[in-house]
N, C-alpha and C positions, 0 to 999 in steps of 0.2 A: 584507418580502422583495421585491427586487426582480421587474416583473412577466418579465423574462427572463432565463435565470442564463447565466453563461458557461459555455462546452462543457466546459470540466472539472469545473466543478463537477458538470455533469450527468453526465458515464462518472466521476466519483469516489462520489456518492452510487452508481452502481450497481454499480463492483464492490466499493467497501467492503460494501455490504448482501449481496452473492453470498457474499466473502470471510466475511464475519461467521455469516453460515448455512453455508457449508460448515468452518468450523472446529468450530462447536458441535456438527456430525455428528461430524466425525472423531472429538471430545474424548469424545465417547458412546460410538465403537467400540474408541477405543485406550485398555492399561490405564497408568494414568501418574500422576504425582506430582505433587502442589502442595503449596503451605506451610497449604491445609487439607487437604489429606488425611495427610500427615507419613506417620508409621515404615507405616501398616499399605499405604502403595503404594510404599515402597520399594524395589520392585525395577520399578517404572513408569519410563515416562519422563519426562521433563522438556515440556511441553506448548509447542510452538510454531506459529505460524501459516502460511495456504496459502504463504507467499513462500517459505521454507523449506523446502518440497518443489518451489516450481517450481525454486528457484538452487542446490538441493543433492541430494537424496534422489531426485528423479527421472533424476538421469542417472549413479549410481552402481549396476553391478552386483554380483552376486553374488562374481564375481572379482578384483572391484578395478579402480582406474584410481585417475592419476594427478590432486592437486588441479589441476595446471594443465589440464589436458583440461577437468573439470569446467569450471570458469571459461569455457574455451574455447566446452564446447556449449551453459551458461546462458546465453551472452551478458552477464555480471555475475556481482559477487561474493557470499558468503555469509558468515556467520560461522563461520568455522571450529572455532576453538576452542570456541566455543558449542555446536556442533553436537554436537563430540566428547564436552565434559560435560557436556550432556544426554543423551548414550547414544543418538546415532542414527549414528556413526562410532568408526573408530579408525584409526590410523594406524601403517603401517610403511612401510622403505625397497624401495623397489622392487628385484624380482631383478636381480642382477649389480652394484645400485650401493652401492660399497666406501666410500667416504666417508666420514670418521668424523661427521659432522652433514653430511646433505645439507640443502638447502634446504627450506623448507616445499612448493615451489610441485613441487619432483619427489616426493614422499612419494607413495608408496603408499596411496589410501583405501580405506576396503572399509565395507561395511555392516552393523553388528550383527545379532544374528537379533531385535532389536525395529525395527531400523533397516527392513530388510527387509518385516518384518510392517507396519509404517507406509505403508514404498512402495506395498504392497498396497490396504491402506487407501482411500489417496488415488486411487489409481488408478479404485478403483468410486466413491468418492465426489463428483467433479467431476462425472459424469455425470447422477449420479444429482440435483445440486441443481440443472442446468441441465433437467432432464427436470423436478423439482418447480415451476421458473421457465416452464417449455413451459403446463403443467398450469393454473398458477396464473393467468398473464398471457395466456395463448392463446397455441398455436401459429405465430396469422398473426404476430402482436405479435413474439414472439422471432425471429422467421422473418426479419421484417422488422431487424430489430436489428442480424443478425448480416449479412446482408448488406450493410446501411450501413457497419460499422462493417470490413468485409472491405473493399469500395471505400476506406475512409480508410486502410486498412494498406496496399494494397497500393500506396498512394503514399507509404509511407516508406522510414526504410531497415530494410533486410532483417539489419541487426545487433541491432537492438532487441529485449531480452529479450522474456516470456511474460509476466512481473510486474512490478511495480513494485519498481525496486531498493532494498538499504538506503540509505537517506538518508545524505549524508558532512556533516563537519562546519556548519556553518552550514542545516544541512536540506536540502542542496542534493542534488540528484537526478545521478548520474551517466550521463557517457554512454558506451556503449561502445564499445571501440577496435576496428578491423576488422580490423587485421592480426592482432590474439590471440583474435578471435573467427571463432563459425563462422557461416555468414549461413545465417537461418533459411530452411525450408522455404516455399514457394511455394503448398502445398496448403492455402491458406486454412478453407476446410472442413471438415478435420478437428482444427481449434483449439478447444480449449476456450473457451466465450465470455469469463472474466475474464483469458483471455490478449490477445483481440482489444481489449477494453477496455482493456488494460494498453496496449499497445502505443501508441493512437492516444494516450492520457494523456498518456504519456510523450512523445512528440512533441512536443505542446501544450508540455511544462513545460519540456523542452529549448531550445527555442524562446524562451519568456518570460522563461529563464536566464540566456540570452545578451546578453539587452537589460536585465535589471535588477537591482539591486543588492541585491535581496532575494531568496531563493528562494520558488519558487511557493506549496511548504509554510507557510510563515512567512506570507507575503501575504494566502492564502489562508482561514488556519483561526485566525490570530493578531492582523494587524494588520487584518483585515476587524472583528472584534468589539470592539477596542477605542476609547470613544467618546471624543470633543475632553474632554470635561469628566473625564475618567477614568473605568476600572473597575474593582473590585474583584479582585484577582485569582484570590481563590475562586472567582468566578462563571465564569471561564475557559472551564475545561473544560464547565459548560454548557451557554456559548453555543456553542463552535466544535465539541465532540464530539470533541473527545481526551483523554489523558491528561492526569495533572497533572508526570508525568516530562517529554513532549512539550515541552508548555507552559513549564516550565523551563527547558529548554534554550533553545527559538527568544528565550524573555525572558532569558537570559542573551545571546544574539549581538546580540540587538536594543540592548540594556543597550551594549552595549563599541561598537554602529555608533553611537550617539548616535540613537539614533532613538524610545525610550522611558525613561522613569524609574517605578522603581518605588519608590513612596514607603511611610515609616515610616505606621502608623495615625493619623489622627485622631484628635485628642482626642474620646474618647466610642465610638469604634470600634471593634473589635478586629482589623481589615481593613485588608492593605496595599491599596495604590490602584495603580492601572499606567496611565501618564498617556504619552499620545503628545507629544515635542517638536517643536519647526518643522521639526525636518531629516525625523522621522516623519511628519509629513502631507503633505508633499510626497512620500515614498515611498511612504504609500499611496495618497495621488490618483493616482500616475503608474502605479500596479500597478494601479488600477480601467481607466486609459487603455488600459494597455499588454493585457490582455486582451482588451476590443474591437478594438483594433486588427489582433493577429493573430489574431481571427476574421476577420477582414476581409480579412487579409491570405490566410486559406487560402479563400476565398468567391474572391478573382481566381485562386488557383493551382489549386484542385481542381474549381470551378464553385460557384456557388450552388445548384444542385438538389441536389449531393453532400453541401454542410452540412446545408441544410434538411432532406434526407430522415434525415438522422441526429438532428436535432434533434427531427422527429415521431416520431422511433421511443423515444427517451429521454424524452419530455417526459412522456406518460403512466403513463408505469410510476415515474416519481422523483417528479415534482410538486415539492415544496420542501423533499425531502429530512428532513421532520420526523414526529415520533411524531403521529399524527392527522391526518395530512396524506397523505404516502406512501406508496402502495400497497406499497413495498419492506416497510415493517415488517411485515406478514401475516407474513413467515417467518424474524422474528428474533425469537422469543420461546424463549428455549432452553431446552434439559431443566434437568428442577428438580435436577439433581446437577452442571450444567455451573459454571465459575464466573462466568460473565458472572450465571446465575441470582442467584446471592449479592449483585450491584450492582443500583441504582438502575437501569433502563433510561435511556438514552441521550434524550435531547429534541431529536437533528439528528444527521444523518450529518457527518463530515468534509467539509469542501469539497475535500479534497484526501488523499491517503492519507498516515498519518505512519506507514511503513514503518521501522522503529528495528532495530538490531541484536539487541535486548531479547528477541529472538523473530518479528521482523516482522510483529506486529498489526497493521492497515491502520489502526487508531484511536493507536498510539502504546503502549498497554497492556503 
């Protein structure tokens, strides 16, 4: 590892490890379905991640509103139809409009009474793992955290959601539009911390977007792990700490940019190989550049003290983002009924959040 990591990687290792502890509460408190639990939670929900309460279920009342409002107050999209069969929406046309198929974007949303029950949920539970984060790291420590990381938001823009959005095609992170969005709130302070981390994230990745031909995701958690001589692509997932869906995909865009091959096995192996070509090493040297560089670039725009002090407040609590390493893991150990229990624990956070439509696990899952 290297001995200094770049700023995303550092606010990624912290709010996937937030994101990762406060799912595994929720999944404790809410009653819901998986493909192990089958017929006897069928009347559960369908279990999805923190992203999906910040970009859908927390700004849906009781009374309904309209998907386009939503979008409007998330600052970003969500999956909709996901949403609906999983049984945390439904949808009807709004009163007065006659139209024999309105549009999805004027539809009437409302929230199930499991939808509802969830909002609830969520609601006690951000606090509650940011108060478990007070508890664990000390007060001064998160105290510290949250004001660095308040200084780096309140020099962005004020359109930037609360999470990190779903990834669009190529992994690429969107940005929001201002004239259909609402510009957040100013009250820094009363943010839940994986929003102020989201935020400054998203920044960063915005930013690295615009100058390179690979998105940060792919850069980050893909073409960082893969070495000149090849790697196996079992071993993928874990090196980087994502899924093996994830994975697929970024090595399907990588595949058609010419920038890897993934080869048949070996004679004597049973293992494909994932081999970077010339045009890939050149894009990942230039994505190892292009990070430094705009740290460097925000060191002239927001001050040196205003990085560093965010970097002293991250560095201790992540370390190297690994099982045995980072203090983060203390509170990712989930209940023995959760399903993350059922997997191997994870050997590194993401360097980067692989937010999927899939449910928006911060790991890709």
């Amino acid at each position: 590892m290297p001995s200094r990591l770049p700023l995303p990687t550092l606010l990624s290792f912290a709010l996937v490890a937030f994101t990762i502890e406060a799912d595994n509460e929720s999944e404790r408190r809410i009653p819901h379905r998986t493909t192990r639990h089958g017929k006897s939670a069928a009347r559960g929900l369908w279990l999805t991640s923190m992203a999906m309460w910040f970009n859908c279920m927390r700004w849906v009342p009781e009374q309904g509103i309209t998907a386009r409002e939503v979008e409007r107050l998330a600052r970003t999209k969500t999956n909709w139809d996901g949403m609906r069969r999983w049984g945390y929406i439904c949808f009807e046309p709004s009163p007065g409009d006659d139209r024999p198929k309105p549009p999805p974007s004027s539809l009437l949303v409302r929230a199930t009474a499991r939808g509802r029950f969830v909002h609830e949920v969520w609601q006690a539970v951000l606090p509650e793992i940011e108060a478990r984060w007070r508890e664990r790291f000390g007060k001064k420590a998160i105290g510290q955290l949250r004001a660095a990381l308040a200084v780096m938001v309140g020099h962005q823009s004020p359109y930037l959601p609360d999470c990190m959005p779903i990834l669009k095609y190529g992994l690429v992170s969107e940005a929001p539009k201002p004239q259909k969005a609402e510009a957040a709130r100013s009250d820094l302070a009363s943010l839940p911390l994986p929003a102020l981390l989201a935020r400054v994230l998203l920044a960063f990745a915005l930013e690295f977007e615009r100058d390179s031909a690979v998105s940060l995701a792919i850069c980050a958690n893909i073409l960082r792990v893969i070495d000149d001589a090849g790697t196996a692509v079992r071993e993928l997932p874990e090196r980087s700490g994502v899924s093996r869906e994830a994975i697929a995909m970024a090595l399907g865009f990588l595949t058609k940019r010419g920038c890897v091959k993934v080869q048949a096995p070996a004679q004597g192996s049973p293992f494909k190989v994932v081999r970077l070509t010339p045009k890939g090493i050149i894009v990942q040297d230039a994505a190892s550049k292009l990070l430094a560089e705009i740290e460097h670039r925000w060191m002239e725009r927001y001050g040196n003290p205003a990085l560093e002090t965010l970097r002293k407040a991250l560095e201790p609590l992540v370390a190297d983002g690994t099982l045995g390493h980072s203090p983060l893991y203390r509170g990712l150990a989930p209940h023995p009924e959760c399903w993350r229990a059922q997997l191997p624990q994870s050997l590194t956070l993401p360097h980067y959040p692989m937010v999927l439509h899939r449910g928006g696990y911060p790991d890709g899952s």
